[in-house]
N, C-alpha and C positions, 0 to 999 in steps of 0.2 A: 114271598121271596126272602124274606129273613125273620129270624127267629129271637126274640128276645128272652132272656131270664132273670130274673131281678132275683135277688137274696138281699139276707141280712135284715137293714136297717128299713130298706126300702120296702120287703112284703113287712114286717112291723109298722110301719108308717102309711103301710096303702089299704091293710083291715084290718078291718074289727076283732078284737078276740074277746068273744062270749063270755067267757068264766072270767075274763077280768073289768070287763064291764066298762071300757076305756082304750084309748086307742093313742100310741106312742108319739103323744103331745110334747110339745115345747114349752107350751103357754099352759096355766090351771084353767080351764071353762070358768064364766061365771055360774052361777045357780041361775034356773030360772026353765022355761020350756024348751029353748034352745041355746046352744054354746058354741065358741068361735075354736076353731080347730087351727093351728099353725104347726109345720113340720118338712125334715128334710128326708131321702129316701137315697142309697145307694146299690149299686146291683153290679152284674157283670153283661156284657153283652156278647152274642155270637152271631155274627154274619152270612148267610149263603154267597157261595160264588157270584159274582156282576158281570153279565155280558154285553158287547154293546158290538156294532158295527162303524167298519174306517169307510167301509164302501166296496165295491164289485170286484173280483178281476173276471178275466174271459171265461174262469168256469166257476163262480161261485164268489160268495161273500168273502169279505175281511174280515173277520171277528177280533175284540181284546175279550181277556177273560182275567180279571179282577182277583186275588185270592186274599180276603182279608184275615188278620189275626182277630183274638180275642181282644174286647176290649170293656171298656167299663161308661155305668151308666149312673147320673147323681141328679140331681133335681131338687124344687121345693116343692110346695103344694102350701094351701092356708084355703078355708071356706067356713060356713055354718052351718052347724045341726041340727036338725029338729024333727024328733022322732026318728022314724026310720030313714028318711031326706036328709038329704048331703049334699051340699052346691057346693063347688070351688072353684079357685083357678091355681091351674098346676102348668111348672115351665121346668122342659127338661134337657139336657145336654146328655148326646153320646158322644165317643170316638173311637173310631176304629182303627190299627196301623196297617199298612200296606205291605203282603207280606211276597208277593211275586205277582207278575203279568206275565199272559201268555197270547201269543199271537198266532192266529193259525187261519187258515182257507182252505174253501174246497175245490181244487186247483191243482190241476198237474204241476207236479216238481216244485210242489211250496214245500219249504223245506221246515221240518216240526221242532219247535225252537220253545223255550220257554225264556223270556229278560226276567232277570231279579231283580229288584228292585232294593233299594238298602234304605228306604226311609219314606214318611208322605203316612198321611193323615186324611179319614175322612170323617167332618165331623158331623153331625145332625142337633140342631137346635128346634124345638116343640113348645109349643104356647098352646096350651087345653081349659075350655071352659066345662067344667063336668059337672051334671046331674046323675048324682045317686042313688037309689036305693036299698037298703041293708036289709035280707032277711031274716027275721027272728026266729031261728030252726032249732036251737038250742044246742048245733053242732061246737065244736072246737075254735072252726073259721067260718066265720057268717059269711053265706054267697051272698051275692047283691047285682043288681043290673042296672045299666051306665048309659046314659046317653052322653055324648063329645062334640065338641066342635072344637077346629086342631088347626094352627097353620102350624107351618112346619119349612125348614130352609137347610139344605145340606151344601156342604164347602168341602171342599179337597185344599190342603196347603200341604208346603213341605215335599213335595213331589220329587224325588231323584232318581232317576230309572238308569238300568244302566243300559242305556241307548245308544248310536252313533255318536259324535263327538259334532253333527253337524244339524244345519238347518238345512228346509225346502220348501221352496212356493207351490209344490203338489199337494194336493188336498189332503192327499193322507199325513203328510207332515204337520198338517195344519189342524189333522185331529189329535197328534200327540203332542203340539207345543207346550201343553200344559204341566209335562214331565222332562223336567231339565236334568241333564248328565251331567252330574259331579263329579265322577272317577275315569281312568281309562278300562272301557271295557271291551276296547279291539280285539280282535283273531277269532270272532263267535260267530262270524255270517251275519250278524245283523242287520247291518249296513246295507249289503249285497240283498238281502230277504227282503228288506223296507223298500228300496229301489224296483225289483223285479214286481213286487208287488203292484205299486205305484202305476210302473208301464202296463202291466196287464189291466190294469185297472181302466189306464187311460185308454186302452187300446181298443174295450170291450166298448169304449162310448164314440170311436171312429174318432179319437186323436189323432194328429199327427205328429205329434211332438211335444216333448216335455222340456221346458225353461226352469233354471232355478235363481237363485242369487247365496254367493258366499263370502264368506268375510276375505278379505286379500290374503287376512294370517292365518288363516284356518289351513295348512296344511295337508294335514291328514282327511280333510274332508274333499279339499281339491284334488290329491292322490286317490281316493275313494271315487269320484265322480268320472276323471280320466282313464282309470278302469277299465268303467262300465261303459262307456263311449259316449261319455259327454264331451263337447268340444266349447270351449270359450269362443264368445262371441263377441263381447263387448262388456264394456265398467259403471257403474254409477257410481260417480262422486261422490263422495263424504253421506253417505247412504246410510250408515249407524251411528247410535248414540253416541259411539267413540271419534266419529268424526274418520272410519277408514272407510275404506271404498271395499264396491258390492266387486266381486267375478260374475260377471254372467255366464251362464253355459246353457247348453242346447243339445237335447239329442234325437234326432229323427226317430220315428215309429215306425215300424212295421216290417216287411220281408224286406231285405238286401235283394237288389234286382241283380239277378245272375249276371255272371259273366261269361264267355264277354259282352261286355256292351258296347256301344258306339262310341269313338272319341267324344272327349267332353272339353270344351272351351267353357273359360268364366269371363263374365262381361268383365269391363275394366274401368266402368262408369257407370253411374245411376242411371245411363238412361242408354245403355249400348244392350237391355238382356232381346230385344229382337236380332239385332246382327250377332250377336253370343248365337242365338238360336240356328241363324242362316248358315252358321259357318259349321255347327253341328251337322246339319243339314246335306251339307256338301261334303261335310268328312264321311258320312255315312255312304254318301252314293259310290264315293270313290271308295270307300272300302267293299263296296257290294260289287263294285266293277273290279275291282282287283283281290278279292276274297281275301281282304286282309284285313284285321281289330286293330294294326299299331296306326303309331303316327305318323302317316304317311303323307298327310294333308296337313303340310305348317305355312299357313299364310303370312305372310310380312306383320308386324300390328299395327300397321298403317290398314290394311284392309275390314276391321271392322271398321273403322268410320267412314270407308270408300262404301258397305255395304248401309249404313247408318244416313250416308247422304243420298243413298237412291232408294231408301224403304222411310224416311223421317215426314213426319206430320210438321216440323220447323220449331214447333210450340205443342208442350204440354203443362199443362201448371207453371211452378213460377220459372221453371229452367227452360234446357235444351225439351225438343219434343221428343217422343220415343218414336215406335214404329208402328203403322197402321196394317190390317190384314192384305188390302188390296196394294201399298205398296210392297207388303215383303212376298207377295205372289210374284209380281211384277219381275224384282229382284231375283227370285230363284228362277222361274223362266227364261228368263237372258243366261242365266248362268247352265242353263240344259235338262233342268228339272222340272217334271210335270205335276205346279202345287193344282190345287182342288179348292177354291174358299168358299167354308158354311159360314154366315152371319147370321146374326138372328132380325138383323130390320137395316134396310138402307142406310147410308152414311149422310154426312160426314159424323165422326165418332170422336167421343174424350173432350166436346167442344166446352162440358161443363167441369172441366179443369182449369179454365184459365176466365179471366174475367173483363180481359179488355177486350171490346168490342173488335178493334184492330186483328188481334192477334185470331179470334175466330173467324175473320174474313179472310184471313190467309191460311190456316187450317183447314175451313172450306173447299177452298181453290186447289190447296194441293192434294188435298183425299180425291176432288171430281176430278184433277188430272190423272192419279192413278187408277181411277176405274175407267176411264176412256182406253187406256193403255194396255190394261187388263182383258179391255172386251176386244183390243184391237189385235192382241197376241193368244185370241180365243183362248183364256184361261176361264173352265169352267167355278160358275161360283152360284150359291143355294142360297135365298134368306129365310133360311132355319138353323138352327143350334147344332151341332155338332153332336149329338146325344151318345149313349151305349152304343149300339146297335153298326152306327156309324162307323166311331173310332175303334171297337172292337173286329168290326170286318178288316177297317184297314188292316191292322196290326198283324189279324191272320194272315191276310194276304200279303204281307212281309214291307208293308208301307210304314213310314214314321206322318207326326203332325206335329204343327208349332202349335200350341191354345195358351189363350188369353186367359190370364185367372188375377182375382182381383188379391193381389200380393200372395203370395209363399217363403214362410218360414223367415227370410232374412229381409225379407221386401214387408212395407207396413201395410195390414189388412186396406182393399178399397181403394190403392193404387196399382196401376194397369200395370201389368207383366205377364212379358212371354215366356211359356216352359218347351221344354225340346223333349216330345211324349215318342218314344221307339219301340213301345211291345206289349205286352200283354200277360198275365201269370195268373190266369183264372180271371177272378173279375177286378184284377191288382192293374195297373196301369205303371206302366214302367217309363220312368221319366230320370230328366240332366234338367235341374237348378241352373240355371247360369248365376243366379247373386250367392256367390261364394264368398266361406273365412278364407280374408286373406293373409298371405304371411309377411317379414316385413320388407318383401321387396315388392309386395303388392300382388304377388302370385298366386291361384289358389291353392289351397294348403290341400285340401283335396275335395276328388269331383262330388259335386250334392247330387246323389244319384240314390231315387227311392222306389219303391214299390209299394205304392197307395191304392188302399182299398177303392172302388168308384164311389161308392157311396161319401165318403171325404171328397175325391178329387171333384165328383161334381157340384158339390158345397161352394168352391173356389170358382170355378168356371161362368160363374153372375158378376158380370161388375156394376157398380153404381144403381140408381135409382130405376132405370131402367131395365135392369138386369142383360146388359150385353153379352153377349157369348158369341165367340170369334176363337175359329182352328182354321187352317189350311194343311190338309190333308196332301204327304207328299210323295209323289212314285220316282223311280230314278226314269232318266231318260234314257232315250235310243243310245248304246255303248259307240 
């Protein structure tokens, strides 16, 4: 992979030359059958191109590609002679300067870019124990054959690429942290290339979304971010050396689920995204009954908690409870809807969220009251999982579902939440978030509306140790 060439001092100091019967020493040998050899040796060095990978996107690797300059090579050496045998130990330094990076993939609409680099050093240090042999040929330069043994240790310093002007907790940011941007080098696409990259990369392994963190004063990096559609979610306190605080942002993955979609309601509390779900629910039917996408379903916002008090488990973990499957069938059946509920194992469910014996006795009671009420308003229900096959017929057949998934995106992994699933776009599942950014009057800023591959969305669809899995499959009722 790389090619070295030494001159000068250093081939003088590394053989023998026959006609002078001596070899470009430091020290006089003493007399005798063997002599002590001491010496320094300089050269020049040339490098081949260095390739390496950041990682995938959806069609093909990430590659950097390395272009170093010329550089130079010096070292010592010292051992003893004796006859044609030569032992020593030789320690050498190179370095090389950095003379552009180029980034490229094979990947639709990667766009072919070259970063310059304006500085950055790569250095190699070598420790060699060497066994010689000189042959006596009576040429000009006596050949000889070498046995080595070598550690050897290479460093990169000095790095300044001319990079975006920002950081990322994406993995690919995290294979160039090691090249810091010293100048401005905006207006080049890079920023935009290193991003698009990232997502396809992420995308190719069934992400759903990319999180970063950035500094509060980094401007140009938060204008760069909002872009591309990342949206702020939240801050971390005094999160850098300097004592400022991190931006959070976020941006969903994948296809943008068509429009129109169904009205979207955002929960208005940590523990309201079932009734967020029911009321979806109901704007839908009434848009199906009245062939209309606007808002034509504005409940009071008294009526999420009127729906919240007749689908609530009372307790879940340490707060209010959320909503159980069999009560928000319950719920939508009074209200003229005909849900469908797959479970995957009898109830009562979530009872290992809360830890006083108390509060699971009353969780109990009120999940066995809604399935009495359930079987009493013949709502059909399955204990089996909700799989492909299921919610993709629905969906053909122009049905929505509420399913249970253990957190998404703004909800923390492993805590129960319900999503509002309304269609289908290949094997993409089209779904309304209800844990929305809000704005500052508590609104949401806009609907979390995504098209997730299955293969992700049934990742989500296990909760807890038992891997529960709960949808209630919804038809409109008689008009």
């Amino acid at each position: 992979m790389r090619n070295r060439f030494l001159l000068g001092a250093g081939v003088a100091l590394a053989v023998a030359l026959s006609w002078a019967d001596a070899q470009a020493q430091l020290l006089v040998p003493p007399s005798g059958p063997g002599s002590w050899y001491f010496g320094g040796q300089v050269g020049w060095t040339m490098l081949d191109s260095e390739r390496g990978s950041l990682g995938r996107t959806a069609g093909g690797s990430i590659t950097v590609r390395e272009n170093w300059n010329d550089g130079f090579n010096t070292g010592v050496r010292g051992g003893y002679e004796w006859g044609p045998w030569r032992f020593e130990e030789e320690f050498s330094f190179q370095t090389n300067g950095l003379h552009s990076l180029g980034l490229s993939a094979a990947s639709p609409g990667w766009p072919a870019g070259t970063s310059t680099l304006v500085g950055g050093d790569r250095n190699a240090y070598a420790f060699m124990t060497n066994a010689i042999y000189d042959f006596a040929v009576g040429w000009p330069v006596t050949p000889h054959g070498a046995e080595s043994s070598r550690a050897a240790m290479t460093t990169r310093s000095g790095h300044e690429a001319c990079l975006p002007s920002f950081s990322s907790s994406a993995g690919i940011w995290d294979e160039l942290r090691g090249r810091r941007r010293t100048r401005d080098c905006g207006g080049r696409g890079v920023a935009a290339m290193l991003l698009d990259a990232a997502e396809a990369a992420a995308l190719a392994h069934d992400c759903r979304s990319i999180r970063l963190e950035v500094h509060e004063t980094n401007h140009a990096a938060i204008s760069r971010y909002r872009k591309s559609g990342y949206r702020e979610f939240g801050r971390h306190r005094r999160y850098y050396e300097d004592g400022g605080d991190a931006l959070r942002f976020e941006k969903p993955l994948g296809m943008a689920a068509p429009s129109p979609a169904p009205p979207y309601f955002h929960q208005t509390t940590e523990f309201t995204c079932g009734p967020a779900c029911m009321m979806m629910a109901l704007a839908w039917a009434e848009s199906r009954c009245n062939r209309r996408t606007d808002r034509s379903f504005q409940p009071a916002p008294a009526f999420e908690f009127k729906l919240w008090r007749e689908a609530t488990t009372i307790f879940t973990g340490p707060g209010a409870g959320g909503c159980e499957p069999y009560g928000i069938a319950v719920a939508l059946k009074r209200r003229g809807l005909i849900p469908e509920i797959y479970v995957s194992r009898p109830g009562p469910y979530f009872l290992d969220t809360v830890r006083s014996a108390d509060k699971r006795r009353v969780m109990a009671l009120t999940q066995a009251d809604f399935q009495r009420e359930a079987k009493a308003l013949a709502i059909a229900s399955h204990l089996t999982p909700a799989s492909e096959s299921v919610l993709m017929r629905a969906f053909e057949a122009g049905h929505v579902a509420i399913v249970l998934v253990s957190g998404y995106h703004m909800v923390p992994r492993g805590k129960p939440h319900w999503i509002f699933a309304f269609g289908r776009d290949g094997r993409h599942v089209l779904m309304h978030d209800p844990a929305a950014i809000r704005d500052d009057q508590g609104m949401a800023a806009a609907a979390e509306t995504y098209a997730v591959p299955w293969t992700a969305f049934e990742r989500v669809t296990h909760l807890g140790r038992e891997r529960l899995s709960a949808a209630i499959v919804i038809r409109k009722g008689p008009s």
